[in-house]
N, C-alpha and C positions, 0 to 999 in steps of 0.2 A: 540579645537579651540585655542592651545593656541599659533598658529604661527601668523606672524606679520597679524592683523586685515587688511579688505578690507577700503576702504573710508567712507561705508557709515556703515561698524561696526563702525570705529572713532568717525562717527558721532553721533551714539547711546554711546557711552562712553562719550564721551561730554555733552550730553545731560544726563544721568541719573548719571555722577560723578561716575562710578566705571571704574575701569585701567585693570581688568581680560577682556576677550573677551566674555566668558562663562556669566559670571555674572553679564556681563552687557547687553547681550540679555537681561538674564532671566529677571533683571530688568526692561528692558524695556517693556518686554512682559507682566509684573504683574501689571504695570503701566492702562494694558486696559483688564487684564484678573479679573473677578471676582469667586467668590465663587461657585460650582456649574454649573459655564459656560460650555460650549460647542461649538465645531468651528463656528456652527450655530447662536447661540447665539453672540458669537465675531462679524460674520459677518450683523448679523442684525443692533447692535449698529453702525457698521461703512457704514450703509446706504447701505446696499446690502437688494435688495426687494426679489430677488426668487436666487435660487441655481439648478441649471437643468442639468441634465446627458442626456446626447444625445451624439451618436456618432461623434466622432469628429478623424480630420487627427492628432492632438494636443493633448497634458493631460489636457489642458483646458486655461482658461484665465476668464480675465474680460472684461465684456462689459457694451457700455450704450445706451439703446434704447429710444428716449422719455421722456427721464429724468430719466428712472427706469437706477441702476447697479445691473447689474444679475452677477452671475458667474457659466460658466460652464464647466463641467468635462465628461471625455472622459469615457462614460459608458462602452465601451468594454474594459477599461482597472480593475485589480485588484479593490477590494474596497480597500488593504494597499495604495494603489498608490491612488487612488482618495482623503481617505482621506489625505495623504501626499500632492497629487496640490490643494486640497482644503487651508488646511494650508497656502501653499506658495503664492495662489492670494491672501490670509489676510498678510500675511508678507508683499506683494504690497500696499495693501492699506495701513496698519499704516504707511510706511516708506515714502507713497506718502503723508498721513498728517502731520508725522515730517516733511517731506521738503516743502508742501506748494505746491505741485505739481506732476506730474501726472509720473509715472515710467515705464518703459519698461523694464522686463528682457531681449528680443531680441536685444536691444542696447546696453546692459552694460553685461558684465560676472561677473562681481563685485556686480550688484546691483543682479541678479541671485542666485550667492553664501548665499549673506548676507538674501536671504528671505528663501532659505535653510535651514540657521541657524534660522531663526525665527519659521519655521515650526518644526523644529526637535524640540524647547522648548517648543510652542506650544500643540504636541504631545509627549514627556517627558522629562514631566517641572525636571528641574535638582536637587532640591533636594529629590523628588518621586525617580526619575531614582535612584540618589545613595543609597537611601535607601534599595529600591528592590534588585541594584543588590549587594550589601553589603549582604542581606538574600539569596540569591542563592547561597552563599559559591564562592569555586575557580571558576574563570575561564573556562569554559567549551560548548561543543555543545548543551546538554538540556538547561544551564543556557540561551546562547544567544534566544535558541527556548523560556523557559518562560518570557520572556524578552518582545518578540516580541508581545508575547499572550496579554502578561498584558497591554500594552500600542494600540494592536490592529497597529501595523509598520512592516512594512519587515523584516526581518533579516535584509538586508543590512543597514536599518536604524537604525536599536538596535546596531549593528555593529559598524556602524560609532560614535553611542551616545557614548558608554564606552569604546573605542579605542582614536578614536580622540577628541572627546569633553572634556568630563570627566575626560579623565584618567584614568578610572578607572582598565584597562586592557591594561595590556602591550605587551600582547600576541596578534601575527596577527591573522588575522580571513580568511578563504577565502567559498568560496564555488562553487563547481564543480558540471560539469553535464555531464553524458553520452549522447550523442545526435545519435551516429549512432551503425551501428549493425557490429558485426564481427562472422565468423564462429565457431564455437567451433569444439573442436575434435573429431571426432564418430559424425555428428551430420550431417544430411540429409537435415536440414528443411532452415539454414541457422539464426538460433538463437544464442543469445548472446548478449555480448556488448562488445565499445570498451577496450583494454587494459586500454587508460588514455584518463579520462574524461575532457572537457575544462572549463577552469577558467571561472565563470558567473561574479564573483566577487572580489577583494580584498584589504582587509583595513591593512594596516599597510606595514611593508620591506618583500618584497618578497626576497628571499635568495636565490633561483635559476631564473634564464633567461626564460626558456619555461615555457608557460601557463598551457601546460599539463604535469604535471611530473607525469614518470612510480611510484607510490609510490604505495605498494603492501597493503598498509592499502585501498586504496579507493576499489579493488575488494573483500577484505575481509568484507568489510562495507555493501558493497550493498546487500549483504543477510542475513545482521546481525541484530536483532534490538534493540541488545546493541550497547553505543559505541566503538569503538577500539582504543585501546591506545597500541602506539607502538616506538620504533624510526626508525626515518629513515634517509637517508643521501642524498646529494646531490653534484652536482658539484657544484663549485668555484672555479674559479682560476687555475684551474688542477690538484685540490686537493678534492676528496670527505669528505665531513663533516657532522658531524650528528643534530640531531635536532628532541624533542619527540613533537608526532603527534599524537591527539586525531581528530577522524573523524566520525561522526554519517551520516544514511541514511534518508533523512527526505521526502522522500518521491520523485516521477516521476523520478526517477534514478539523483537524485541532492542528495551530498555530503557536509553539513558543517564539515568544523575542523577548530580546536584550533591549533596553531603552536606554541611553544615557545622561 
């Protein structure tokens, strides 16, 4: 987080006296998080009566019926992702009590972003997160996977923490999925998968243009279940260039890797 803050980060730096973006979430966020808490518990103190999972066209929101404010979340989606929108309706509400008033992330992409970030510290608070991943050693596809364990988050949120938040990885992260089928050779039934799998995800400079790159690690991967560490090259410019590629199979034909 450490590119120019949105308005209503500013507003939280202002408010809590620290000039990092990172650090001044977290401050703010420690300001109403205690000992032992839990989203749940966050949520109660900030006057949330019940929390209810019910199908919804939505990941959820906040409401108020009769006086009561409920928050609810969209049961057919992931529990990573539930708790993740659970999170981010409490990012709404603290940010609706710093301002005195009532927030809408469908009006503001700003105000969106900034309870993003309040969820992701929420969910790993930043000096846990450097701790951990400080003990998981370099860089890598199991690390980002214990990552995700430990804190109960997506990859793509464990991702986004120690790429963009933190710092702590400098290295891009992406992750790929085979989705359809192609023929193999000798092969009657019409089994298989495709050559290159498409991009679900990606944090950091992507170095090539297409989503799906031919890289010969991803079909080695998918029936491996170590990871594969290899280089591999790409176009730029009309010049192929190389770049080492660690890529794990982590299961439903989806691919993480570490790009350096």
């Amino acid at each position: 987080m450490k590119r120019a803050p949105n308005k209503f980060i500013r507003k939280i730096i202002t408010v809590v006296g620290e000039s990092d973006p990172t650090r001044a979430v977290g401050a703010f966020v420690d300001i109403h998080r205690r000992v032992g808490d839990t989203l749940e518990s966050i949520a109660s103190r900030l006057g949330v009566a019940d929390i209810v999972e019910e199908k919804l066209p939505f990941e959820g929101g906040i409401f108020e019926d009769q006086g009561h404010v409920r928050i609810k979340i969209n049961s057919l989606s992931p529990r990573v992702r539930q708790r993740f929108t659970l999170a981010h309706e409490i990012g709404h509400l603290l940010l609706a009590e710093m301002l005195k008033g009532n927030t809408d992330c469908s009006r503001d992409k700003q105000l969106e972003q900034a309870c993003d970030a309040i969820a992701a510290e929420l969910l790993m608070p930043a000096d846990q997160s450097v701790s951990f991943t400080r003990q998981l050693g370099p860089p890598s596809p199991q690390a980002l996977r214990e990552l995700s364990r430990k804190f109960g988050v997506s990859l793509h949120t464990a991702a986004l923490r120690v790429h963009s938040d933190l710092e702590l990885w400098p290295q891009s992260i992406g992750l790929w999925e085979f989705k359809g089928k192609r023929q193999v050779a000798g092969s009657t039934t019409g089994s298989g998968v495709d050559d290159c799998p498409e991009e679900v995800w990606f944090v950091g400079r992507r170095h090539w243009r297409t989503k799906s790159p031919p890289f010969a690690a991803f079909q080695r991967a998918l029936t491996s279940s170590e990871p594969v560490r290899c280089r591999e090259t790409y176009l730029e410019d009309n010049t192929m260039k190389p770049i080492a590629f660690e890529v794990l199979h982590v299961g439903y034909q989806r691919l993480l890797g570490i790009v350096e």
